[in-house]
VEXKOLNU-593498 format. One record per residue (C-alpha): residue number from 1; z, y, x. Coordinates in Angstrom, 1 decimal. Layout:
N
<atom><num>NUM</num><zz>Z</zz><yy>Y</yy><xx>X</xx></atom>
...
This chain:
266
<atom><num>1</num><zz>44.4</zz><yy>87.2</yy><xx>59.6</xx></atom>
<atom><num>2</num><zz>48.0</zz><yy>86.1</yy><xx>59.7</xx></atom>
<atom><num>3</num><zz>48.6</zz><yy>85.7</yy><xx>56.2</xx></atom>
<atom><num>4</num><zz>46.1</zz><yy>82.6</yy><xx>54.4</xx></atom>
<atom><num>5</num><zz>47.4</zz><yy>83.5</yy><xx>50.9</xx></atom>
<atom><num>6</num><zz>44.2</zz><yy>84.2</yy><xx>49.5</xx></atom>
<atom><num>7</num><zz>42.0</zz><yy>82.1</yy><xx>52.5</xx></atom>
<atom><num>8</num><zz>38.3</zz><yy>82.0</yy><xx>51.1</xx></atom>
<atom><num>9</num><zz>39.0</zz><yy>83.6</yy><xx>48.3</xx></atom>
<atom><num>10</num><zz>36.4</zz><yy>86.6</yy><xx>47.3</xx></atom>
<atom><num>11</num><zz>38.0</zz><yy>89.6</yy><xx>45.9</xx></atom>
<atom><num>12</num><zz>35.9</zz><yy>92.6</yy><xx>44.3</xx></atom>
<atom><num>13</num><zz>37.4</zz><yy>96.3</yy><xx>44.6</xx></atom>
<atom><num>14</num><zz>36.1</zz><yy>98.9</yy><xx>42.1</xx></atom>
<atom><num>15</num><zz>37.7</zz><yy>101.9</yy><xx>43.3</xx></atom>
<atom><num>16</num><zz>37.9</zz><yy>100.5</yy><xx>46.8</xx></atom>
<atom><num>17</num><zz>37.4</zz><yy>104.1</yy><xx>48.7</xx></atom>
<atom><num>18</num><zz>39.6</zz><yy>107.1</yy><xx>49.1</xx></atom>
<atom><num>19</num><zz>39.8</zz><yy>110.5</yy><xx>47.8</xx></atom>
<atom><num>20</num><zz>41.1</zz><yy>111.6</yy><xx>50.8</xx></atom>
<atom><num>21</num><zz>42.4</zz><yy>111.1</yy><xx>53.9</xx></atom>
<atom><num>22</num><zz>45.2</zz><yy>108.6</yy><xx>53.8</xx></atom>
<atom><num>23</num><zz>45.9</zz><yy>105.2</yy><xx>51.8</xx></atom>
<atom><num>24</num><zz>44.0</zz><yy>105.5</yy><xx>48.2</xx></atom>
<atom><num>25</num><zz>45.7</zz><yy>102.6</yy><xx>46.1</xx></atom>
<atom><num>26</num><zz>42.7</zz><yy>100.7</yy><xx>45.8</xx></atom>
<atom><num>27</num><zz>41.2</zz><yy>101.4</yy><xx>49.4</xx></atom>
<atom><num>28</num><zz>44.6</zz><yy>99.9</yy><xx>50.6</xx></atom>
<atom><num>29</num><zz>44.6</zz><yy>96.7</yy><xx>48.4</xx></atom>
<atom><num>30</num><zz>41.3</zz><yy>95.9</yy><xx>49.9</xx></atom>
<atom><num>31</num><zz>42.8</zz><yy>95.8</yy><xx>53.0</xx></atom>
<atom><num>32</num><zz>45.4</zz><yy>94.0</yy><xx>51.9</xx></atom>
<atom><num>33</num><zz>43.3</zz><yy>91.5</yy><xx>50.4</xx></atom>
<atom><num>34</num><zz>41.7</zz><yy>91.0</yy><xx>53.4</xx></atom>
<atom><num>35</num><zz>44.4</zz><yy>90.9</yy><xx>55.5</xx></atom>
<atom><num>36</num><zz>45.6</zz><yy>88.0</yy><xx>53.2</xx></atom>
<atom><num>37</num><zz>42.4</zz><yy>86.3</yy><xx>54.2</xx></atom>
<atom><num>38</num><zz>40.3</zz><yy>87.2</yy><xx>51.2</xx></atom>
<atom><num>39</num><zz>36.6</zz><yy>87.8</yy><xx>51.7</xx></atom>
<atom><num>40</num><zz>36.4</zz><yy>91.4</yy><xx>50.4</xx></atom>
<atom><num>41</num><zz>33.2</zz><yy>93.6</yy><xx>48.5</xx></atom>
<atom><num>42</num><zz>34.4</zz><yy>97.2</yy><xx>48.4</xx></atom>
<atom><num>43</num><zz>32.7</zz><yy>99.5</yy><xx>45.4</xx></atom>
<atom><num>44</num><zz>33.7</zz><yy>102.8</yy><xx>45.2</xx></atom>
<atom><num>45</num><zz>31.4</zz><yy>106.0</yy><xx>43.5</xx></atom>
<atom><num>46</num><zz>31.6</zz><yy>107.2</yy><xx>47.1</xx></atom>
<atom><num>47</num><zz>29.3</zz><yy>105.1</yy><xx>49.7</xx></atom>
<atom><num>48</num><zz>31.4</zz><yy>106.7</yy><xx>52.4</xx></atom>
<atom><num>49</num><zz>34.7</zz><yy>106.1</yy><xx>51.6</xx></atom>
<atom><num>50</num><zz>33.9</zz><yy>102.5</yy><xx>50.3</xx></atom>
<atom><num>51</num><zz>32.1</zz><yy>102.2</yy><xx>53.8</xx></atom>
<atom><num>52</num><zz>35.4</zz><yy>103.8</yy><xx>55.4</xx></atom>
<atom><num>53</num><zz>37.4</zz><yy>100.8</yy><xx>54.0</xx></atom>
<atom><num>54</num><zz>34.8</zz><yy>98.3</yy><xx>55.6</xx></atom>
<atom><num>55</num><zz>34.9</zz><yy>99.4</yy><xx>58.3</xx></atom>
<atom><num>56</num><zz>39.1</zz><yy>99.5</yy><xx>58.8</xx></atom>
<atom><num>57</num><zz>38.9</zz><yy>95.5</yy><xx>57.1</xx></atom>
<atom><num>58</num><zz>35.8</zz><yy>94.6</yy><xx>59.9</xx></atom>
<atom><num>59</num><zz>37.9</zz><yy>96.3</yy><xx>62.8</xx></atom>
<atom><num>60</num><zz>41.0</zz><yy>94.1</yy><xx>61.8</xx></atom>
<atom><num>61</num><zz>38.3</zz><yy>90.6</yy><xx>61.8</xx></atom>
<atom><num>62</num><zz>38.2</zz><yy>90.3</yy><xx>58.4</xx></atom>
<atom><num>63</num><zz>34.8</zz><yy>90.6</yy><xx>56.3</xx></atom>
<atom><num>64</num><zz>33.6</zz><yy>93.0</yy><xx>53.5</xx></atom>
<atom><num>65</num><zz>31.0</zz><yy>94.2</yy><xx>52.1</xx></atom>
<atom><num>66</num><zz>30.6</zz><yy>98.2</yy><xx>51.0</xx></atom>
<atom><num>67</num><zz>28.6</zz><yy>99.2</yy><xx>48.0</xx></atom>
<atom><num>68</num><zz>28.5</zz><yy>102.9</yy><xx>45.8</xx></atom>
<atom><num>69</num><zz>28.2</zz><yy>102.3</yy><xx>42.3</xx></atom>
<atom><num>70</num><zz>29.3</zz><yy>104.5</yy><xx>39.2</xx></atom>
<atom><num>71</num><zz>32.2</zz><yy>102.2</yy><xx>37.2</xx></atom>
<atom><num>72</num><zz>31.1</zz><yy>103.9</yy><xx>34.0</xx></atom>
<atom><num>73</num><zz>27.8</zz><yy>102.8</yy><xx>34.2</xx></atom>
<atom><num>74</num><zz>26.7</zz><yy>99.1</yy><xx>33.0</xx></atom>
<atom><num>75</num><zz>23.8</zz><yy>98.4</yy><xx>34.8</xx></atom>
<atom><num>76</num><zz>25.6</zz><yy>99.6</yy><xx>38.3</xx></atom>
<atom><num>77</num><zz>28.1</zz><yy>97.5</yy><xx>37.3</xx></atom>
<atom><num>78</num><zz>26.3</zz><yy>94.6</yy><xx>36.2</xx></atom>
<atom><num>79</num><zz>24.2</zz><yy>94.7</yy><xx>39.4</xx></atom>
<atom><num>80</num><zz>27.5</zz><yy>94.7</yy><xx>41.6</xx></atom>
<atom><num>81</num><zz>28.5</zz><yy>91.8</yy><xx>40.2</xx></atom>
<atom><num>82</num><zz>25.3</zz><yy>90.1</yy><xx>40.6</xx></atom>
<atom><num>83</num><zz>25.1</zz><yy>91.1</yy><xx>44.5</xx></atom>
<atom><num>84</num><zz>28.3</zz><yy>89.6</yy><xx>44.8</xx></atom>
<atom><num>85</num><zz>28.0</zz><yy>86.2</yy><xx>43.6</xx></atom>
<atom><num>86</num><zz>24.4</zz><yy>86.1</yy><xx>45.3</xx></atom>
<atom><num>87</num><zz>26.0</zz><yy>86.9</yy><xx>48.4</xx></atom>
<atom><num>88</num><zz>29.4</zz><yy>84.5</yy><xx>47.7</xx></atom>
<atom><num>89</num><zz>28.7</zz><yy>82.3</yy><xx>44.7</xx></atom>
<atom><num>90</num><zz>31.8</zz><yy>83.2</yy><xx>42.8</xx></atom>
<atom><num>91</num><zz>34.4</zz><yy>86.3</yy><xx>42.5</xx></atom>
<atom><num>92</num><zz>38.0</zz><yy>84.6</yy><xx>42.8</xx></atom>
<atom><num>93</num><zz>39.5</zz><yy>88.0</yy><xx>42.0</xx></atom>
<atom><num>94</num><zz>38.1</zz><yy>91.3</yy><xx>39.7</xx></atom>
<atom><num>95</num><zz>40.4</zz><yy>94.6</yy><xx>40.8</xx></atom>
<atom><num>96</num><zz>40.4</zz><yy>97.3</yy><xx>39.0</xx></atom>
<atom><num>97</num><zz>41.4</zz><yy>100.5</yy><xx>40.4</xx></atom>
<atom><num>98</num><zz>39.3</zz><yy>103.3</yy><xx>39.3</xx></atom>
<atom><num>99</num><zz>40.9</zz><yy>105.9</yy><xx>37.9</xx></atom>
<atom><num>100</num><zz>41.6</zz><yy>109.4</yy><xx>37.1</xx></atom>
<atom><num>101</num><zz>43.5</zz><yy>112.3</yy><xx>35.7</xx></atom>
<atom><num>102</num><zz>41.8</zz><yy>115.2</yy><xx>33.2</xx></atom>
<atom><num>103</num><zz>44.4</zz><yy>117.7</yy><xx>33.1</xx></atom>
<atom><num>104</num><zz>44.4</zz><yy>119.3</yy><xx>30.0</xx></atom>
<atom><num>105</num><zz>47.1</zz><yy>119.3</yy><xx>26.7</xx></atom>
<atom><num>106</num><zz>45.1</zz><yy>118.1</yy><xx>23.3</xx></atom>
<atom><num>107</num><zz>44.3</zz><yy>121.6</yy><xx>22.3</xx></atom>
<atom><num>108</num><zz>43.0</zz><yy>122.2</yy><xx>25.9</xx></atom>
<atom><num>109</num><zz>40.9</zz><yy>119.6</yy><xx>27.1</xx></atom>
<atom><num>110</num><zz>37.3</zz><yy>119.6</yy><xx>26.0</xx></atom>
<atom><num>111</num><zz>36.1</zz><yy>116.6</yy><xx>24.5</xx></atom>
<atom><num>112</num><zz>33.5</zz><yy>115.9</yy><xx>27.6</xx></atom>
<atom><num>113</num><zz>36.6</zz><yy>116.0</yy><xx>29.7</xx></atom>
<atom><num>114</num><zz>38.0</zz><yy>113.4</yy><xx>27.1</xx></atom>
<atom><num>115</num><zz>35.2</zz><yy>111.3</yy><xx>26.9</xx></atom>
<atom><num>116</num><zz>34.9</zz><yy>111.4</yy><xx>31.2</xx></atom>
<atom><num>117</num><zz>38.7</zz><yy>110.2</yy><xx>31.1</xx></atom>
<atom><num>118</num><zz>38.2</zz><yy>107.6</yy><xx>28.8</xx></atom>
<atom><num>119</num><zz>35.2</zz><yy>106.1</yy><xx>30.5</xx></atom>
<atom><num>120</num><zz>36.6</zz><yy>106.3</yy><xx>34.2</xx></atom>
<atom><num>121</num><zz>40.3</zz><yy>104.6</yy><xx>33.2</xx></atom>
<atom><num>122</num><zz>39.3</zz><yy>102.7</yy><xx>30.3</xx></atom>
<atom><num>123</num><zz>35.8</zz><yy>101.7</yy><xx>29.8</xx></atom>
<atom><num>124</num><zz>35.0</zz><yy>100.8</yy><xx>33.8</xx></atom>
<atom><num>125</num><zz>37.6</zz><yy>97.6</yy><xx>33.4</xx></atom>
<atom><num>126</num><zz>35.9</zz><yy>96.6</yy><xx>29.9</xx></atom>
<atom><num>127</num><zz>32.5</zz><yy>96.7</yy><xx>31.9</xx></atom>
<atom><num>128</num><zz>33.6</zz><yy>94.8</yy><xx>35.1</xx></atom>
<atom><num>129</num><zz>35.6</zz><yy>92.0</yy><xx>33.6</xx></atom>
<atom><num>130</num><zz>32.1</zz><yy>92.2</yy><xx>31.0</xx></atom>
<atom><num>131</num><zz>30.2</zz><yy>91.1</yy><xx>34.0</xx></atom>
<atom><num>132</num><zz>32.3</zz><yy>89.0</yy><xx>35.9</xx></atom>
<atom><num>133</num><zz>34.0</zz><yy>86.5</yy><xx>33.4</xx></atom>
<atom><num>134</num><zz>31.4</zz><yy>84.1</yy><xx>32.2</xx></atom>
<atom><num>135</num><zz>31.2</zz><yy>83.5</yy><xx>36.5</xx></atom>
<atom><num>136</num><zz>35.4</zz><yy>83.0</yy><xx>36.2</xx></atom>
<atom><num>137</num><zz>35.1</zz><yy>80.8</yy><xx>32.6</xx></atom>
<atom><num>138</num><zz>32.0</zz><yy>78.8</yy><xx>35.2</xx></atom>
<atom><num>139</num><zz>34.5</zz><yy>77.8</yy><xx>37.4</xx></atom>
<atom><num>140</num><zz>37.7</zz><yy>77.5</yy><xx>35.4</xx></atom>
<atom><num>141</num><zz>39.8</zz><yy>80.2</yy><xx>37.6</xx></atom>
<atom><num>142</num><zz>39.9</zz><yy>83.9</yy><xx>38.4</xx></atom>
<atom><num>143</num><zz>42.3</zz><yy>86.6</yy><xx>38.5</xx></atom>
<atom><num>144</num><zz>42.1</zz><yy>89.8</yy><xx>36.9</xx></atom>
<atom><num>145</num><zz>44.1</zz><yy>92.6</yy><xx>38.2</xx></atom>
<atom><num>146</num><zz>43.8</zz><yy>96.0</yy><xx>36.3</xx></atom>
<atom><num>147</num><zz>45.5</zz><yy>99.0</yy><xx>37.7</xx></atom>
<atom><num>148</num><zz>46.9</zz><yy>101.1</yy><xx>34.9</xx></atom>
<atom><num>149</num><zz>50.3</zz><yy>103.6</yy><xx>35.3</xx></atom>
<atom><num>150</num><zz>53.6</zz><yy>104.1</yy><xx>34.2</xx></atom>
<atom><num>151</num><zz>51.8</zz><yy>107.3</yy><xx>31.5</xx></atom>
<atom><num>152</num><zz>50.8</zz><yy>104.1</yy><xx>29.4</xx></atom>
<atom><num>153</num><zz>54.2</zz><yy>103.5</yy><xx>28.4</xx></atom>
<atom><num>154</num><zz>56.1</zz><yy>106.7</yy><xx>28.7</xx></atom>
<atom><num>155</num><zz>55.5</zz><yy>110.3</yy><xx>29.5</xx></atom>
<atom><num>156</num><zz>55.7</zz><yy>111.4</yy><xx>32.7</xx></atom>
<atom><num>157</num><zz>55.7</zz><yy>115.1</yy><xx>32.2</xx></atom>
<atom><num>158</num><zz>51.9</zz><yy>116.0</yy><xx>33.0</xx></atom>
<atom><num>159</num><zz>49.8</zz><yy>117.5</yy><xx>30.3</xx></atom>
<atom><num>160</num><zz>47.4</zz><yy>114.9</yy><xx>30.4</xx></atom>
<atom><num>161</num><zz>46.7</zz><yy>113.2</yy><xx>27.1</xx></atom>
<atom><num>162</num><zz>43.1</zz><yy>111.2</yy><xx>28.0</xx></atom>
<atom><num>163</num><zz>45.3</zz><yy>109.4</yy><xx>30.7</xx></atom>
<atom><num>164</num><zz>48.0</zz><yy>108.2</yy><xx>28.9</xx></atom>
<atom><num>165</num><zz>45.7</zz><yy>107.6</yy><xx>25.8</xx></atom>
<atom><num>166</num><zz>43.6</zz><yy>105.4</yy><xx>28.4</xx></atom>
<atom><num>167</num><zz>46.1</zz><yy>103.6</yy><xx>30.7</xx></atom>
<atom><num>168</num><zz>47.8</zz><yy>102.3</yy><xx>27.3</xx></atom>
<atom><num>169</num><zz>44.4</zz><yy>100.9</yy><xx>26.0</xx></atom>
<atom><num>170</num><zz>44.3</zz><yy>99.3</yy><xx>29.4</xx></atom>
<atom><num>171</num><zz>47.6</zz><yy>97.6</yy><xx>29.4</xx></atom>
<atom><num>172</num><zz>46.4</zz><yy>96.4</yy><xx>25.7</xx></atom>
<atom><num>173</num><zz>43.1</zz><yy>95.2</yy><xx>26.9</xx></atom>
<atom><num>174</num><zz>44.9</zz><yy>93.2</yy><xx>29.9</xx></atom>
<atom><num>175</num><zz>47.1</zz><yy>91.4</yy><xx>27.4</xx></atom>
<atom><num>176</num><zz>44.9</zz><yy>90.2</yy><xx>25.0</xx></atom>
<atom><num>177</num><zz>42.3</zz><yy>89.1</yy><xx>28.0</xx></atom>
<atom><num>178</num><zz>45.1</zz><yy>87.3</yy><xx>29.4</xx></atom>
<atom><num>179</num><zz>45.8</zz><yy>85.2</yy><xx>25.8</xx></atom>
<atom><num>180</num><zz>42.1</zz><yy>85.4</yy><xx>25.0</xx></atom>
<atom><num>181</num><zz>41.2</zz><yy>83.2</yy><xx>28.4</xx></atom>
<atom><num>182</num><zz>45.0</zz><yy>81.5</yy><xx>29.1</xx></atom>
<atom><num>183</num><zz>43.5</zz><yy>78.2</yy><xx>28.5</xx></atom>
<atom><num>184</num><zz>40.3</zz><yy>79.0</yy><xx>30.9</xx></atom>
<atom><num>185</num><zz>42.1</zz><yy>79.3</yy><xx>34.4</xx></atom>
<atom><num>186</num><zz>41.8</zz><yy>82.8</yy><xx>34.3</xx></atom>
<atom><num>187</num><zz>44.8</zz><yy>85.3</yy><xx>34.4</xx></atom>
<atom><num>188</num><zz>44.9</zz><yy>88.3</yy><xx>33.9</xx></atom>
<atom><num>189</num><zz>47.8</zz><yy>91.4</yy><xx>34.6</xx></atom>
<atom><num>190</num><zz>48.2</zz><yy>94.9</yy><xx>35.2</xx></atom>
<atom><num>191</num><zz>50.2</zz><yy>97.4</yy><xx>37.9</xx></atom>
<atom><num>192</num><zz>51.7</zz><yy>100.2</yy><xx>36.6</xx></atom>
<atom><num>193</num><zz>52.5</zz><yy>102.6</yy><xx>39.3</xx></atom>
<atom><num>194</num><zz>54.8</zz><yy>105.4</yy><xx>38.7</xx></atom>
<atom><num>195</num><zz>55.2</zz><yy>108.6</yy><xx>41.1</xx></atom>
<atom><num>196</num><zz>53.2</zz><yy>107.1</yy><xx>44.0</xx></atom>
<atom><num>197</num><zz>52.3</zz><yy>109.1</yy><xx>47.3</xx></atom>
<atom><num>198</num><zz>48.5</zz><yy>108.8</yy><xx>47.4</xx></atom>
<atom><num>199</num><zz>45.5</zz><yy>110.8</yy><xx>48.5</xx></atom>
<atom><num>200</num><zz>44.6</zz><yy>111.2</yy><xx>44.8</xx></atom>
<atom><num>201</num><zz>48.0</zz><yy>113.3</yy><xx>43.5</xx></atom>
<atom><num>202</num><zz>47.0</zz><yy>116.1</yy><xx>46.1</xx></atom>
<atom><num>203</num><zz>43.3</zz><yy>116.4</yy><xx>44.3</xx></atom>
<atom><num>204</num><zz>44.1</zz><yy>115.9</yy><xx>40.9</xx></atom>
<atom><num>205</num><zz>48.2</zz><yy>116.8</yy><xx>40.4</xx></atom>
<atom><num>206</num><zz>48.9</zz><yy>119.4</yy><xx>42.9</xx></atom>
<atom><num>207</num><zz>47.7</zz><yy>122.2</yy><xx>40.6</xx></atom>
<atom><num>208</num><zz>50.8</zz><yy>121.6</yy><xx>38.5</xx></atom>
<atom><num>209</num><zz>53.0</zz><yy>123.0</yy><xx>41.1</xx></atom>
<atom><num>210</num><zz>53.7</zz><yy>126.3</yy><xx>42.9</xx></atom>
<atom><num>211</num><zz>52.9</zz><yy>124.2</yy><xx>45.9</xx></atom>
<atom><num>212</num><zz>52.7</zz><yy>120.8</yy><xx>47.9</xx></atom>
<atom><num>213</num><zz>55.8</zz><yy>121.0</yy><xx>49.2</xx></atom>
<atom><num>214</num><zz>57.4</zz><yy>121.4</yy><xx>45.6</xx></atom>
<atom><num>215</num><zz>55.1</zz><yy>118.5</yy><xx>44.3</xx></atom>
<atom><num>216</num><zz>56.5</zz><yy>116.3</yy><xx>46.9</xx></atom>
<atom><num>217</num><zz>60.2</zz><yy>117.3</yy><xx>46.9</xx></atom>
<atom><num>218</num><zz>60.0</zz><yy>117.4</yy><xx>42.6</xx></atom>
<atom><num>219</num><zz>58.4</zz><yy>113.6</yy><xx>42.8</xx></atom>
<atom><num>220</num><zz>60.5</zz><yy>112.4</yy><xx>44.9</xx></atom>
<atom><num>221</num><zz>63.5</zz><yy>113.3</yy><xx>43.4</xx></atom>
<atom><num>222</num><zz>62.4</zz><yy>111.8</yy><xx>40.0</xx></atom>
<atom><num>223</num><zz>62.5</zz><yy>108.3</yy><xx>41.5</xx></atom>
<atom><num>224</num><zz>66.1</zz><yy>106.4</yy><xx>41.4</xx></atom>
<atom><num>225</num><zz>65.4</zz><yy>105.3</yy><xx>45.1</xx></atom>
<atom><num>226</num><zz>64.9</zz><yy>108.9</yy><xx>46.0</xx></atom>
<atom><num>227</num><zz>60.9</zz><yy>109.1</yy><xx>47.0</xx></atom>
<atom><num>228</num><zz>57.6</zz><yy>108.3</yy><xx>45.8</xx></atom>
<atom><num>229</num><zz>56.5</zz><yy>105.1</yy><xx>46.6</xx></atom>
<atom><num>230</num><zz>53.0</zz><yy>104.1</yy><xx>48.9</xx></atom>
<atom><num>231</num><zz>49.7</zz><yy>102.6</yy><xx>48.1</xx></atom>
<atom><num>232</num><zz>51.0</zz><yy>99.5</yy><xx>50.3</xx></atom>
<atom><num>233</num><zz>53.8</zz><yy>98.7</yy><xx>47.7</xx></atom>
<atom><num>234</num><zz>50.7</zz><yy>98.6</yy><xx>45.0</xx></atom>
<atom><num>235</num><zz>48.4</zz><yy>96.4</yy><xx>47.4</xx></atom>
<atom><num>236</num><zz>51.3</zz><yy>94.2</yy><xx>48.2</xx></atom>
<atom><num>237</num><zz>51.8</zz><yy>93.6</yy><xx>44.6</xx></atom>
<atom><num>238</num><zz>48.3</zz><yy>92.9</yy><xx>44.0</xx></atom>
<atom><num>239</num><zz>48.2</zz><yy>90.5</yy><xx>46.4</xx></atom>
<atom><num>240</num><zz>50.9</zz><yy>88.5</yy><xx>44.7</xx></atom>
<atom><num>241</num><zz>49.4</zz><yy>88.3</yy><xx>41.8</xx></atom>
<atom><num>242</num><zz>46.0</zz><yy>87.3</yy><xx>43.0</xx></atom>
<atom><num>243</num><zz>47.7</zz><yy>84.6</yy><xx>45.2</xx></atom>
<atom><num>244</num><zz>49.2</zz><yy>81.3</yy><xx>43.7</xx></atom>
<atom><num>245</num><zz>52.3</zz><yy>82.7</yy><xx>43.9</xx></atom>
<atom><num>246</num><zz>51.6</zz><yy>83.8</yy><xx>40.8</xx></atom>
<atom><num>247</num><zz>49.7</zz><yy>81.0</yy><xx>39.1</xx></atom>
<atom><num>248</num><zz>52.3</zz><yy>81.3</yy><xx>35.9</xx></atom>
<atom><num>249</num><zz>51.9</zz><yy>84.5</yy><xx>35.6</xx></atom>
<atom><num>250</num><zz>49.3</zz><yy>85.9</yy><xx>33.0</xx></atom>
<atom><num>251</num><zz>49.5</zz><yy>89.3</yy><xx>30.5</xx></atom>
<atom><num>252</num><zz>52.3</zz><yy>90.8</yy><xx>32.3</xx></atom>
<atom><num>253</num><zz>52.0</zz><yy>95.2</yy><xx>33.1</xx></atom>
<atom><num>254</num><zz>54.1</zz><yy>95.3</yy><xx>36.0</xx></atom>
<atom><num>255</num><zz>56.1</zz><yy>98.4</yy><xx>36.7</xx></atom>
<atom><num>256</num><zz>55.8</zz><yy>99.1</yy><xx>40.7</xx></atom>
<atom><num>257</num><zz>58.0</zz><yy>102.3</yy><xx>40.5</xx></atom>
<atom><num>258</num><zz>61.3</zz><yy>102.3</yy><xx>42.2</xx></atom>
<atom><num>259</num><zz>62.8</zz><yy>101.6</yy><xx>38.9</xx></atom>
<atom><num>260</num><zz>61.4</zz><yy>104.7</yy><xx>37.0</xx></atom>
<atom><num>261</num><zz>60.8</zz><yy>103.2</yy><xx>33.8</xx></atom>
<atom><num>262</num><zz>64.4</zz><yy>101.9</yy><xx>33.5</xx></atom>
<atom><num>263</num><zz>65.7</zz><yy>105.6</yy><xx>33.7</xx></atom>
<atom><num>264</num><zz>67.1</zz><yy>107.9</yy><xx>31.4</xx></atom>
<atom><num>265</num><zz>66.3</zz><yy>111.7</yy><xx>31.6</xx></atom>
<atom><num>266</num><zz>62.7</zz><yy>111.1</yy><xx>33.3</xx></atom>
């Protein structure tokens, strides 16, 4: 690893898998963790594509570790956490990536859906940063990193009101972590991505338009820098605010979006 930003460090990845083939935001930041010479545990609901993520960060000499557990669930969870620290002794950094979409306008969606939408964006962060800050507050450092989305502060034309009534909790819940523990070592800050290119658009989005080729083109041309951006420009974000880079940065929801939230008419 060419990189020693994050050298010894061990970083935890809910959401660390794919939902398809390609660069998943959270399977990428794993890597990129790695790559920055983090020691990496990869969780994801799906034991193959966290295992697919191990096996890319082994093949590059790095080291992780690949576990399935469900995010919404607290014992999984807690048990996660617990393997972790028996394997490392501490968690440096907690991300959080899991997420979905429930498409569905309020008079649509069904309140299971609502409830599923608010437990996978919302309730999986409360349990892993449940479970892994008393080891953080232990050791007087840590770094939170919650990915949330551009929908918590504005609306990005999908009919999808469990997301954006999620991802602004999140942002909410990363601020007032971030003051609550300031004085402990701990930081804590959010990503926002806007119209990213990811495996996860074509399984939960792509129903929205009369094709793939029209989702593409239509995303694209909603960004001021004229495409989507990648999952590598959310890892490489994450990275620098895991890293001590950032060691003056706490409660912040970063935009990483080409400048989508700045413009008019979106």
């Amino acid at each position: 690893m060419n990189d020693p930003r994050l050298a010894n460090r061990v970083a935890l990845v809910f959401g660390a898998g794919s939902v398809g083939e390609g660069w998943g935001n959270g399977k990428a930041a794993a890597v990129a963790y790695a790559r920055a010479g983090a020691k990496v545990v990869a969780v994801d609901l799906n034991k193959i594509a966290a295992d697919e993520t191990r096996d890319i960060i082994l093949a590059e000499g790095g080291q992780c570790e690949a576990y399935a557990a469900d995010a919404t669930n607290s014992e999984q969870t807690r048990l996660i956490v617990a393997e972790t620290l028996a394997l490392h002794g501490r968690i440096d950094i907690l991300h959080n990536n899991v997420g979905m979409a429930k498409m569905g306008s309020v008079t649509e969606l069904s309140e299971s859906d609502w409830d599923l939408a608010l437990a996978v964006n919302l309730k999986s962060a409360f349990l892993a940063c449940k479970y892994v800050l008393p080891g953080m507050q232990a050791q007087k450092s840590g770094c939170i990193i919650n990915i949330s989305s551009l929908a918590a502060i504005r609306y990005t034309g999908y009919p999808y009101p469990a997301y954006y009534a999620a991802k602004g909790a999140l942002n909410q819940l990363t601020v007032g972590l971030a003051l609550e523990y300031a004085a402990t070592g701990i930081r804590v800050n959010a990503i926002m991505p806007g119209y990213i290119d990811t495996p996860l658009i074509y399984k939960d989005i792509s129903g929205q338009y009369a094709s793939l080729e029209a989702m593409v083109a239509e995303r694209n041309a909603l960004c001021p820098m004229g495409k989507m951006g990648s999952a590598w420009d959310i890892a490489n974000a994450a990275v620098f605010l895991a890293s001590d880079e950032a060691r003056y940065i706490t409660g912040v929801c970063l935009p990483v979006d080409g400048g989508v939230h700045m413009a008019t008419g979106c």
